[in-house]
N, C-alpha and C positions, 0 to 999 in steps of 0.2 A: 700572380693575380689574374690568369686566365678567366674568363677569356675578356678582362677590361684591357684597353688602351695604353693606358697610360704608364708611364715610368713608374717603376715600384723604387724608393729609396728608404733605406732603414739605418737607423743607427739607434742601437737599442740602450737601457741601461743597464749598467750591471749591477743591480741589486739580488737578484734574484740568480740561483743554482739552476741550471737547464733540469726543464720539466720530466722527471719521470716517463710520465704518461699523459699524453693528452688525446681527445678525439674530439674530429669533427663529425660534428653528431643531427643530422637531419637540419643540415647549414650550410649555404653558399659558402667560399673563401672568404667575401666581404664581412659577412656574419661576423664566421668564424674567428677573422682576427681581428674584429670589432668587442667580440666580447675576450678574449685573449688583450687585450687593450683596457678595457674596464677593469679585470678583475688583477690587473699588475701594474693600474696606473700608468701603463703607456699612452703620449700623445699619438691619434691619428686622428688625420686628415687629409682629401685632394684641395690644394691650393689653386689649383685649376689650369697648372702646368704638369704636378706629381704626383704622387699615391706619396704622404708620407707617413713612417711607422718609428716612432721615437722622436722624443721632441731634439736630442741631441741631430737630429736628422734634417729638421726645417730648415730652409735657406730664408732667412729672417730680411737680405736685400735692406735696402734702403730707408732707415726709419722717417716716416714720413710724418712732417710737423702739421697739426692740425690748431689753428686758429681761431677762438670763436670769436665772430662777428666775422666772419671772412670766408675760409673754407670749413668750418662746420657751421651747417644752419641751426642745430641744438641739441643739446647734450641732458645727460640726466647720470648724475653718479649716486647709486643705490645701493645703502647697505642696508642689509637681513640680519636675522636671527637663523638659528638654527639648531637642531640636536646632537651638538655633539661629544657628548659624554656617554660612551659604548663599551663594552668589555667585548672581548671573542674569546669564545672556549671551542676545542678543538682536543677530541680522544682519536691518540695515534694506538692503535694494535697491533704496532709495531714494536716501541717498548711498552706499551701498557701504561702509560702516560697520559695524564687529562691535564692540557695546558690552556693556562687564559692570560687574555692581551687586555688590561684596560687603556683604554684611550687617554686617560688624563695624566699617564705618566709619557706620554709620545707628544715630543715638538714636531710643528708644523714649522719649516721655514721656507723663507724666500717671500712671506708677507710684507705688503704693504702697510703704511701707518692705519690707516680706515678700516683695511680689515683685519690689521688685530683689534679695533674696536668693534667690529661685528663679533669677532672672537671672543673678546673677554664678556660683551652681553649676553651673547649666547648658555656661554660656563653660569653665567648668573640665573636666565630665566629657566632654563631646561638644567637641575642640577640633580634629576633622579639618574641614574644607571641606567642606559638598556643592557638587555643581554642579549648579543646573537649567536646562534648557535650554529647559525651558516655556514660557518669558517670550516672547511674538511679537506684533508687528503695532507696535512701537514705532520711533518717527523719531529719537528726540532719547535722550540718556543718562540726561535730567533725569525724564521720564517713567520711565523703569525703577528709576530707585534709587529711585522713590515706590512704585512696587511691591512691592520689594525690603522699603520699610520696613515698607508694610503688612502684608505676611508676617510679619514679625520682631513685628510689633505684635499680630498677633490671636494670635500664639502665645506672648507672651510675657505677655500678658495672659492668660490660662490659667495661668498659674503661682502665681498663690497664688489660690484658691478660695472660698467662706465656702459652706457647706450648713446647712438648720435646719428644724424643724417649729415653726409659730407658728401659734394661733387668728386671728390678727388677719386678718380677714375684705378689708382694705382695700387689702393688697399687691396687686400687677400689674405684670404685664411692662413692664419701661422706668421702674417706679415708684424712689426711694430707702426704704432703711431706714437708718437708725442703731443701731449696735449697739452695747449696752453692759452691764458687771457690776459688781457691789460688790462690796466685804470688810473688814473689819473690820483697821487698820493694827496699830501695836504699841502706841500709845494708847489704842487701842479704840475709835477713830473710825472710818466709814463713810469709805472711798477707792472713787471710781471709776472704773474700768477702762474706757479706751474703744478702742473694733476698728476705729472708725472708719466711714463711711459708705457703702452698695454698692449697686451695680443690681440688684435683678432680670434676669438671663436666663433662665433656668429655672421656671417653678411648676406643680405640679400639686396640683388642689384633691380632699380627701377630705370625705364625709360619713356617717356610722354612721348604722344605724337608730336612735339614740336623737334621731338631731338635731344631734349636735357636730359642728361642720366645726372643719375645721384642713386645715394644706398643709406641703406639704414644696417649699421655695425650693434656690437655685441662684443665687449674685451673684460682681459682681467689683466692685474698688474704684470707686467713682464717678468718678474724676476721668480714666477711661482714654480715651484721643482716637477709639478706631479700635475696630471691634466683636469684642467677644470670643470671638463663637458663631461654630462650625465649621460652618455649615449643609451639607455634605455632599452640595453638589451635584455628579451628575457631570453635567459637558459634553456637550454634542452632540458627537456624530460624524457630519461632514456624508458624505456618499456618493458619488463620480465620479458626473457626472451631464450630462444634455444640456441644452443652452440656444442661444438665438439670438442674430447678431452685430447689436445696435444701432448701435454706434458706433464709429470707427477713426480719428476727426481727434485723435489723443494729442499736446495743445500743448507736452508736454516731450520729444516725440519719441523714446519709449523703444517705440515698435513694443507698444504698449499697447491695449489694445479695451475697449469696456464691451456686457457681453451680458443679457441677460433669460433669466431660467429661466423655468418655466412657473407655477412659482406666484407670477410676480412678475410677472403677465400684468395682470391683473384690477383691481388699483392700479395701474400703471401703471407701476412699481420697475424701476430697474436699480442691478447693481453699482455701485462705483468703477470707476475704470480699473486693468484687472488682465493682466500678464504674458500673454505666448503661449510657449509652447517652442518650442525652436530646434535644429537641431543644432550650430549653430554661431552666440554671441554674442560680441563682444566689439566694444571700439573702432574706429569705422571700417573694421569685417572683420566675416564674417559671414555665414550664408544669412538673410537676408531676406524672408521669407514668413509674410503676416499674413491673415487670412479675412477676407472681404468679407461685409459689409452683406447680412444676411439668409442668411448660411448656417448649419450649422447645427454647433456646433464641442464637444465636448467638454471638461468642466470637472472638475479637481479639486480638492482642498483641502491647505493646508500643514497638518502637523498632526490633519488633519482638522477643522481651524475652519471653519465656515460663512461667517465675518467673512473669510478670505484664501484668496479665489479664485483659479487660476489654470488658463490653456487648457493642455489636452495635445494636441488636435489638430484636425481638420475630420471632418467625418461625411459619407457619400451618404446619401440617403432616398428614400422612393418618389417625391416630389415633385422630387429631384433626381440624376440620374443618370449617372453618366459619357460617356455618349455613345457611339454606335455606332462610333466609330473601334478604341475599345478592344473585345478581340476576345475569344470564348470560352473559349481557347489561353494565353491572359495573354503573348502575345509581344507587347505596345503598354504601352510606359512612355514615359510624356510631362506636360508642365508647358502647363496651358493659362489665358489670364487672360483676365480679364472682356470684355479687348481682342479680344478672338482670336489674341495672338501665339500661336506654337504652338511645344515644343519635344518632339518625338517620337524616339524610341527603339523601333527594328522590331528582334526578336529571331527574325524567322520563318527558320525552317532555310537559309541558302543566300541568303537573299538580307538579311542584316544589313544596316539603315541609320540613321543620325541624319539628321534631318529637322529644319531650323527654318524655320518661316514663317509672317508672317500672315494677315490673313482674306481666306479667297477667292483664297489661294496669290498674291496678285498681285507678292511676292518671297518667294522661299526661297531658301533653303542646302540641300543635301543633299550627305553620305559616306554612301558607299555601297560594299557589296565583291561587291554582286550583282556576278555573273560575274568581272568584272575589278574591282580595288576602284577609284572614282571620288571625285571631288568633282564637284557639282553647285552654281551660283549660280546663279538666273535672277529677271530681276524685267521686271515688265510696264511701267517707267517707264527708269528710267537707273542702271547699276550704275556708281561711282565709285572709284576706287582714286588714294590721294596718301597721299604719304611726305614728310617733310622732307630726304630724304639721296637715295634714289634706291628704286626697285623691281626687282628681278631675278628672272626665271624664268628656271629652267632644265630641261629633258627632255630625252630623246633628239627629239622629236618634238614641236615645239608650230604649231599652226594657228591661225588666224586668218580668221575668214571674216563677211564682211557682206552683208548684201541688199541694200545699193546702193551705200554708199561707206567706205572707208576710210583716214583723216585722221591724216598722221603727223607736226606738226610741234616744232619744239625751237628753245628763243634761241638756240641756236653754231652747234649743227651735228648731222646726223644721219649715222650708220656704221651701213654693211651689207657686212657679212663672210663668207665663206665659199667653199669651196672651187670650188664652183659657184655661181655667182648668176644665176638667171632670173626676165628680168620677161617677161610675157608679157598683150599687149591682146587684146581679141577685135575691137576696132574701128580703133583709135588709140590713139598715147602722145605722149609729149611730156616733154623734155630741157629745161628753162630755167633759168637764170638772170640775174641782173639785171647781171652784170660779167664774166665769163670760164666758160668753160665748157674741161674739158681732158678726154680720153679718150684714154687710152696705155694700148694694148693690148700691151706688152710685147717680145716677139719677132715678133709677127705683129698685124693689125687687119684685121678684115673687115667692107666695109660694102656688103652686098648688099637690090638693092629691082630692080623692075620698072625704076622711074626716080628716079634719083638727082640732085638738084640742091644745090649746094653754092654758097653765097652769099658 
């Protein structure tokens, strides 16, 4: 609790699994575990000796008996109404699960007589549903209906009240009082009247120039589990913000990153593993595109929690920049990876092309409608083409041309069809096979040479 004074003592409860993740997010310590306090139902308070955190934690000392007509000068015991019939819904992304908590199936205990009768008026005048939708960052059902109850609990603990001004100099926050009165029965004997015995939340101490102190108090029934004071924190509102990609090996394989913002340089902090946006998620389907290790990606918040981070996108910076391919003009839209695969999109007037290849072009792809529209393959190793059934081209006009040889052969049998067929050597040819050889030229056969020898 730097840099306050005072003794920090804590004794927390165990409802709750250790947090995940939590930040303190544009908040003192005090804040901080002031709203970590509210949103878990923990008691804090300085009693004006300690820093207490967890009501199992307060040194409760001496219950000190309060008298009226004597040492309390006057009291007022106040019960309310209130809203509390709530559901919490709450979508985990984790199993893909939407869980809800309604309130009306959660006991509140450790109530007083009085404020179950705030309680059951309550259930009577307010008997529509809220729905909050506030509830976030939870995995399991079991966690939110503890939320749920907590709600139910610190506002239902507010329903019957005890206010008072007493000399008695030795109250304190977290302290007990007992409170009681007499009166005279039908006998004429002394009965008394007891309120029963309360915390302290509330005290503020007065003193006159004469020198008399006295205070005016603020309690709830002693026995109540969960804290009764609204501390009236508001939350951080975290801010879209830039941060860097540490990590991307996600072992649940949800295409998940863990990045460093800037103030979480310095310790050394990183996130959880948190979400990237997609335009397209779902099973086995999907654009699959996640930022690489040391870029620099933009981050926002669900809710605005600082605690549920999530990528919206990649950023350029001065230290990184698209590359000269991409052009003044913005006709160059292309996908490039760490590899150098390359998948480019030319939008220049007149000569439109899609372009795939990788580093140092040694194979690409390219359509193209410069001039005439084309398909382009070329690769600097061996381009392969197989089918299970067969491959078929067809054009008005397909060529075929090699720089030294070209190899056509098939297991049964090869067909060459067409109206005209010319082979033509520039040196020599050669007709063979291993069993019969037939050539029936139809109506006519011509076999014309310088010299002809027929074996």
């Amino acid at each position: 609790m730097e840099p306050f004074w005072w003794t920090f003592k804590k004794n927390i409860a165990d409802l709750f699994r250790p947090i995940r993740y939590v930040t303190q997010y544009e908040e003192d310590n005090f804040h901080f575990l002031q709203r970590l306090a509210e949103e878990y139902g923990e008691w804090m308070f300085y009693d004006g000796e300690q820093f207490i955190f967890g009501k199992n934690g307060r040194d409760k000392g001496n219950e000190i008996t309060l008298k009226h007509g004597e040492n309390i000068f006057d009291m007022q015991y106040s019960l309310r109404t209130t809203p509390l019939n709530l559901k919490g819904f709450n979508y985990d992304y984790y199993n893909n699960k939407t869980y809800e908590a309604p309130a009306s199936s959660e006991n509140v205990s450790g109530l007083g007589a009085f404020t179950l009768v705030g309680l059951n008026k309550s259930a009577k005048v307010f008997n529509d549903e809220l729905v909050e939708i506030g509830y976030q960052n939870h995995r399991e059902s079991s966690t939110l209906k503890t939320a749920v109850k907590l709600k139910k609990s610190e506002q239902a603990n507010k329903l019957a009240v005890l206010t008072g001004r007493t000399p008695e100099m030795e109250i304190k926050l977290g302290g007990t009082v007992k409170v009681i009165d007499t009166y005279l029965n039908d006998q004429n004997k002394v009965e008394v009247i007891d309120y029963g015995s309360f915390v302290i939340t509330r005290l503020s101490h007065f003193l006159d120039t004469r020198g008399v102190y006295q205070c005016n108090f603020e309690a709830v029934p002693q026995d109540t589990d969960f804290a009764p004071v609204d501390y009236r924190i508001i939350s951080p509102n975290a801010e879209p913000q830039a941060a860097v990609v540490m990590q991307v090996d996600d072992k649940d394989r949800m295409g998940r990153i863990k990045v460093q913002f800037p103030w979480q340089k310095n310790d050394n902090e990183l996130t959880p593993w948190i979400r990237v946006v997609n335009p397209m998620a779902a099973q086995d389907r999907g654009m699959y595109f996640i930022p690489e290790i040391d870029e620099v990606v933009f981050v926002d918040f669900e809710f605005g929690n600082p605690d549920m981070p999530f990528v919206t996108g990649s950023m350029y910076h001065g230290q990184a920049k698209p590359g000269d391919l991409f052009d003044e003009k913005n006709n160059i839209k292309g996908i490039i990876t760490k590899g150098g695969n390359h998948i480019i999109i030319d939008d220049t007037d007149g000569k439109e092309k899609i372009k795939i290849y990788n580093r140092e072009s040694k194979n690409e792809i390219e359509l193209s409608i410069d001039g005439e529209a084309s398909i382009k393959a070329k690769s600097n190793g061996t381009i392969y083409l197989e089918a299970a059934k067969g491959i078929e081209m067809k054009a008005p006009k397909i060529k075929i041309e090699a720089d030294n040889e070209v190899d056509i052969s098939a297991g049964n049998s090869v067909k060459v069809e067409g109206t005209t067929v010319d082979v033509n050597a520039q040196a020599s040819g050669s007709f063979k096979t291993s069993a019969q050889l037939e050539l029936n030229g139809g109506s006519m056969a011509v076999l014309k040479a310088a010299l002809v020898t027929i074996n």
